[in-house]
C-alpha positions as CSV (number, residue, x, y, z in Angstrom):
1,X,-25.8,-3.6,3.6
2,X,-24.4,0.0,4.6
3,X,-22.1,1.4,2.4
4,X,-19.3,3.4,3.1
5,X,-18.8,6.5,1.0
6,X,-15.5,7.3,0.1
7,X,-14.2,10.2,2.3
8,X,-12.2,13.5,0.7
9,X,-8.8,13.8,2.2
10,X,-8.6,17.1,2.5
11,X,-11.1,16.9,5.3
12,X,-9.0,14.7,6.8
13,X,-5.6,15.5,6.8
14,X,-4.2,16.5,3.1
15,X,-4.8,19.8,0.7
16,X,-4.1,18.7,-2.8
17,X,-2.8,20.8,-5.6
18,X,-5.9,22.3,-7.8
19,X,-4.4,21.8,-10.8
20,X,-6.6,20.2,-13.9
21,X,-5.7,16.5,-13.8
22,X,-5.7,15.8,-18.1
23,X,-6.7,12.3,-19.3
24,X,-4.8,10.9,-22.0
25,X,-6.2,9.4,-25.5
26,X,-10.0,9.3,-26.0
27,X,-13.2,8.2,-24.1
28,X,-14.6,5.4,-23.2
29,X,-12.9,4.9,-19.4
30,X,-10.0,2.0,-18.7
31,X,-9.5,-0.7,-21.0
32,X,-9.1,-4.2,-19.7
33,X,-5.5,-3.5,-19.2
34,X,-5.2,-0.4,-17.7
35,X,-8.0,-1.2,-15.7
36,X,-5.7,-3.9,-14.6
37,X,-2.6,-2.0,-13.6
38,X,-4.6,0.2,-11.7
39,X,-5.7,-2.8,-9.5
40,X,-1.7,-3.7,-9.4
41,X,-0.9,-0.8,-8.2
42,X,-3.9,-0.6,-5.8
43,X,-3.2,-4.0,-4.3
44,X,1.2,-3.3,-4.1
45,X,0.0,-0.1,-2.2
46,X,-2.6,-2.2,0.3
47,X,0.0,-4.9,0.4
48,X,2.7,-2.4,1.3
49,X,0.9,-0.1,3.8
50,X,-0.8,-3.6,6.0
51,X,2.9,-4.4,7.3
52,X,3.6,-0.7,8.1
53,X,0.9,-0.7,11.2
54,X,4.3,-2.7,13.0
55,X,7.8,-2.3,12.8
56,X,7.9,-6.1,12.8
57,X,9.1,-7.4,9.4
58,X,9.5,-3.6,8.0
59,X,9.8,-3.1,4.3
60,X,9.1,-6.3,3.5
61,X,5.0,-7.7,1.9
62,X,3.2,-9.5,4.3
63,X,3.9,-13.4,5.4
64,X,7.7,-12.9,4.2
65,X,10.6,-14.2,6.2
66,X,13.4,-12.1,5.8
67,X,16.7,-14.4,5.7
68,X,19.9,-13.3,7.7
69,X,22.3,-10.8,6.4
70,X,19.7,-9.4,4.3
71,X,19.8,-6.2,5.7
72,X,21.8,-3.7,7.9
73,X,20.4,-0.9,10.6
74,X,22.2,2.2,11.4
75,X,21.0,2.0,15.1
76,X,19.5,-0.7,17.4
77,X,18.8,1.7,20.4
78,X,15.1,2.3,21.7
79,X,15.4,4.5,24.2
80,X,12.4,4.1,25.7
81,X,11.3,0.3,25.5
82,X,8.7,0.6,24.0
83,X,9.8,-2.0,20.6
84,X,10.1,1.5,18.0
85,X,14.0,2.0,17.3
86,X,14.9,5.9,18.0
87,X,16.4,6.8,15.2
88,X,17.8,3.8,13.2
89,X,17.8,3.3,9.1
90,X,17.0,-0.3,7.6
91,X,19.1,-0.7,4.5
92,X,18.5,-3.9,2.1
93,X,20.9,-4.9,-0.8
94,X,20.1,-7.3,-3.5
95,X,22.2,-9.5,-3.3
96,X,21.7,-11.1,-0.6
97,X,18.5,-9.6,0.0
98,X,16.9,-12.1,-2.3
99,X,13.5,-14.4,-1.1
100,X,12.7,-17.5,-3.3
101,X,8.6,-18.7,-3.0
102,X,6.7,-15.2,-3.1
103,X,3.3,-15.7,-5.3
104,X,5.8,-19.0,-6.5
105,X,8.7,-16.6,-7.8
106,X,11.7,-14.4,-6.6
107,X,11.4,-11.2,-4.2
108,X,14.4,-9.1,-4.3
109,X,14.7,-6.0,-2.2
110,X,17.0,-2.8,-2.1
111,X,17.1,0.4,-0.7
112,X,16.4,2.1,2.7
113,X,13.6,3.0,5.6
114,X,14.3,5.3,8.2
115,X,12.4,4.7,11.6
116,X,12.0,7.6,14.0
117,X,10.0,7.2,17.2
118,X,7.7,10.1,17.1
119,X,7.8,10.2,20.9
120,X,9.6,9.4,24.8
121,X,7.3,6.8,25.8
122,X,4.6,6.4,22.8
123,X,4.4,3.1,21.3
124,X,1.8,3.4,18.8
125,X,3.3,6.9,17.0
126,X,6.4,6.7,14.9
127,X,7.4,7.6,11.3
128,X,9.0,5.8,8.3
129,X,10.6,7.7,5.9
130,X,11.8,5.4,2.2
131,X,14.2,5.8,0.3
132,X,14.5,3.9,-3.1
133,X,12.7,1.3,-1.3
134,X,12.1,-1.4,-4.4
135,X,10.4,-5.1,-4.5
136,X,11.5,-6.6,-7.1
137,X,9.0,-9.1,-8.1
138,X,9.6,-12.2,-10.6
139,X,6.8,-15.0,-10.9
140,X,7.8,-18.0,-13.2
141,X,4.9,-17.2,-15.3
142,X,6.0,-13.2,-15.6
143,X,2.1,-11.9,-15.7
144,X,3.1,-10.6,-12.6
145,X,7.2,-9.8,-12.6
146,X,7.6,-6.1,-11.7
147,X,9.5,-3.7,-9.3
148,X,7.3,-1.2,-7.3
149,X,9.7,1.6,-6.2
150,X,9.0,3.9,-3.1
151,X,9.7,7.3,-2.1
152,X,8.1,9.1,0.4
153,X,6.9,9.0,4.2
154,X,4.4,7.2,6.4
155,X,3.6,8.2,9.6
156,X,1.9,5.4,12.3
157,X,-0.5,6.7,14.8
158,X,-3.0,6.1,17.2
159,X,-6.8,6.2,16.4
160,X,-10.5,5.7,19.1
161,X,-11.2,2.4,20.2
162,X,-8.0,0.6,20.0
163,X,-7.7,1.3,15.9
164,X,-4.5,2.4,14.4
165,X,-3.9,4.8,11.6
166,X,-1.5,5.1,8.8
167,X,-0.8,8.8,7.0
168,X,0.8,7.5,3.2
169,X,2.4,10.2,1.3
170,X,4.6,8.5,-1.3
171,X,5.6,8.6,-5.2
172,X,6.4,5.2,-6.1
173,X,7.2,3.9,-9.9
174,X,5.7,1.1,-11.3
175,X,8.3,-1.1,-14.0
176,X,6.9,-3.7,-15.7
177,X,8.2,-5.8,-18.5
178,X,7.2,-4.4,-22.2
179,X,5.3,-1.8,-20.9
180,X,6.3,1.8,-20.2
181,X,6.6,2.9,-16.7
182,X,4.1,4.3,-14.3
183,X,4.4,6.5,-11.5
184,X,1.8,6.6,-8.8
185,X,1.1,9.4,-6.2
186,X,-0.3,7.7,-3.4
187,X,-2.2,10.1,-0.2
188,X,-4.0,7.9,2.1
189,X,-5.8,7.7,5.2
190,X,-5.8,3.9,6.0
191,X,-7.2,3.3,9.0
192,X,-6.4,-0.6,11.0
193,X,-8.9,-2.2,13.6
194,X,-7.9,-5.2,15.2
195,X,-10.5,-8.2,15.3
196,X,-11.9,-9.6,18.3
197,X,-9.5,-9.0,21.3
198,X,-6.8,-8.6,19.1
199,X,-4.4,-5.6,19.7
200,X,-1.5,-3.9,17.4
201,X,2.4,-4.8,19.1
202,X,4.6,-2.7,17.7
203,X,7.0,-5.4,17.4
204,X,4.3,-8.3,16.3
205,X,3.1,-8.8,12.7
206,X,-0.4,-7.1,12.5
207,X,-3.0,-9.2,13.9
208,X,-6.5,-10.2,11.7
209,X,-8.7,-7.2,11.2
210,X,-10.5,-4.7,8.8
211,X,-8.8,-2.1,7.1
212,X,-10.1,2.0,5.5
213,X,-9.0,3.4,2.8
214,X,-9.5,7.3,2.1
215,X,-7.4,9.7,-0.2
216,X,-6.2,9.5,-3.9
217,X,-4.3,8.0,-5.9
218,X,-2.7,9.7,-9.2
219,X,-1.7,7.1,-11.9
220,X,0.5,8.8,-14.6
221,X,2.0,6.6,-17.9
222,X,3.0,8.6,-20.8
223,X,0.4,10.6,-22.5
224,X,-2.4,9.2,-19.3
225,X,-3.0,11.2,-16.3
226,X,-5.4,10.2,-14.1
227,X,-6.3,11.2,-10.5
228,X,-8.7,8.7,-8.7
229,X,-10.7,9.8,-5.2
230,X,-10.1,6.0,-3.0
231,X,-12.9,5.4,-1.1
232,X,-14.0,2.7,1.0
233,X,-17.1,1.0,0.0
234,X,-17.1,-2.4,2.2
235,X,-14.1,-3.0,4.9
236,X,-11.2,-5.0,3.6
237,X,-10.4,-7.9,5.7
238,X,-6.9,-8.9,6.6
239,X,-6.6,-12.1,7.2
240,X,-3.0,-12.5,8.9
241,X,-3.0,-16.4,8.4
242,X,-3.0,-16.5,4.8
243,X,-0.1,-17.5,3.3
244,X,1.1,-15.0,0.6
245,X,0.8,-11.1,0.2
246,X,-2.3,-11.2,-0.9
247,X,-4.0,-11.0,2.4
248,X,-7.2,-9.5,2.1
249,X,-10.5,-11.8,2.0
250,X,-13.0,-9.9,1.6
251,X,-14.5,-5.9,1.3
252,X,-14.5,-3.6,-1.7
253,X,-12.7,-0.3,-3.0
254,X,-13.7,2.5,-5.2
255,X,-11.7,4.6,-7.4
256,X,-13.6,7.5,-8.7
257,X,-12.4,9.8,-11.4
258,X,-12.2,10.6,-15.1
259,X,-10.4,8.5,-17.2
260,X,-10.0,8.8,-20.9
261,X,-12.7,11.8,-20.8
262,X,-15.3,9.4,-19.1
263,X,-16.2,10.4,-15.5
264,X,-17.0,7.2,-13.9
265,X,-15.6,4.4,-10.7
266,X,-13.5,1.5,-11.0
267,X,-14.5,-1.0,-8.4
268,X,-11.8,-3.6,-6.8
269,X,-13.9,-6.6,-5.0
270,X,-12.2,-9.3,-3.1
271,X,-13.1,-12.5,-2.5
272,X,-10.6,-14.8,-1.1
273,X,-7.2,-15.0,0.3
274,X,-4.2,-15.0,-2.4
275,X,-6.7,-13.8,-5.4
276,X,-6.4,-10.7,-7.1
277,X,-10.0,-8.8,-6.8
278,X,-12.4,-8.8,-9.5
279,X,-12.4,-5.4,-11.4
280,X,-15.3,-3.5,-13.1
281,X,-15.6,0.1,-14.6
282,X,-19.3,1.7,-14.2
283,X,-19.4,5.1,-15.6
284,X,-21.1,8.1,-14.0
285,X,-24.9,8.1,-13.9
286,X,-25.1,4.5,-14.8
């Protein structure tokens, strides 16, 4: 099987601060824990950025129905036809912007995304900008209640071949209950291909197809600091029938840094539609 090593993003489109990234308490990598907020926050991000290749359904995690009166745009002009508002900003409120049966619990949603059409004519280029843009996620067994607030840009394009591309640059702060907050710095290059015949509608959900993943992501809580390179190992594959968030069935992720003094890569594997992937820590030279 080939694998994919993980691309830098500075040769792609970013230049990162060079600032020493400092791990906090001692060695030994993740614990089970951490390792699995990292995968939370991983998977929010994924879940998150899949939508954003459409303005179809915008802000909102995959396979959710948004209800009416949920949310209120500035603008519903599109000057050029082309299904990419000109300049119009979403805005949700919570209540009413509140979704009963998502992972079998409660989605609420607030804040704001602007949409700007990058171009007269272009339908594949446009940018999102958010603003306070939360999910607030409550499951009736709380192991996964938590709000995932977003601040930042992302900015659709046009790749070779048909493929799309997505350009993340956001801050977005991770609350969960009894646990102290996390903020995490997200930079990616994710890049969409379309199965088959499939092809990306701007005002369509995205189709089925396999998704890239190259940047870093920075994962700050309290006294930890980590920043991880993303890399893609296998292609993730978006499967757009499934019925939750959770839409990717297979493909693997790498997220290769030092943390707690141990240089090393946690791996994300997924397996099936509506499971979380499995999780393992290898250290460096292993």
């Amino acid at each position: 099987m080939t694998r994919l090593r993980p691309t830098p993003l500075a040769s792609v489109l970013f230049l990162l601060g060079c600032g020493e990234v400092v791990s906090g308490g001692g060695g030994g990598g993740p614990s089970a824990g951490q390792s699995f907020e990292l995968m939370l926050a991983t998977q929010d991000e994924i879940e998150a950025s899949s939508v954003a290749f459409t303005v179809a359904g915008i802000g909102l995690p995959p396979g959710v129905t948004i209800p009416l009166g949920c949310s209120d745009s500035t603008s519903t002009t599109d000057g050029d036809g082309d299904g990419v508002p000109t300049n119009a900003t979403v805005t949700f409120t919570n209540p009413p912007c509140s979704i009963t049966g998502v992972r079998g619990g409660t989605l609420g949603l607030t804040g704001s995304i602007q949409v700007e059409d990058a171009s007269s004519g272009n339908s594949t280029a446009w940018l999102t900008t958010l603003t306070n843009l939360a999910w607030q996620v409550t499951d009736s067994g709380h192991t996964r209640t938590y709000t995932a607030t977003r601040n930042g840009t992302r900015a659709r394009g046009i790749g070779t071949g048909g493929k799309a591309t997505l350009i993340t640059n956001l801050t977005t702060f991770q609350d969960r209950p009894n646990v102290a907050r996390a903020t995490v710095d997200v930079q990616l290059l994710t890049t969409f291909t379309p199965a088959g015949s499939s092809t990306v509608t701007p005002t369509q959900p995205p189709p089925s197809g396999t998704l890239l993943l190259a940047g870093t992501l920075r994962w700050r809580r309290s006294s930890e600091d980590w920043q991880l390179d993303v890399g893609t190992v296998t292609p993730l594959v978006y499967d757009s029938t499934c019925a939750g968030p959770q839409r990717i069935t297979a493909g693997e992720l790498a997220l290769t840094g030092t943390v707690h003094n141990q240089d090393g890569t946690l791996s994300l594997v997924w397996s099936a539609c509506g499971t979380d992937p499995a999780r393992s820590w290898t250290p460096s030279g292993s």
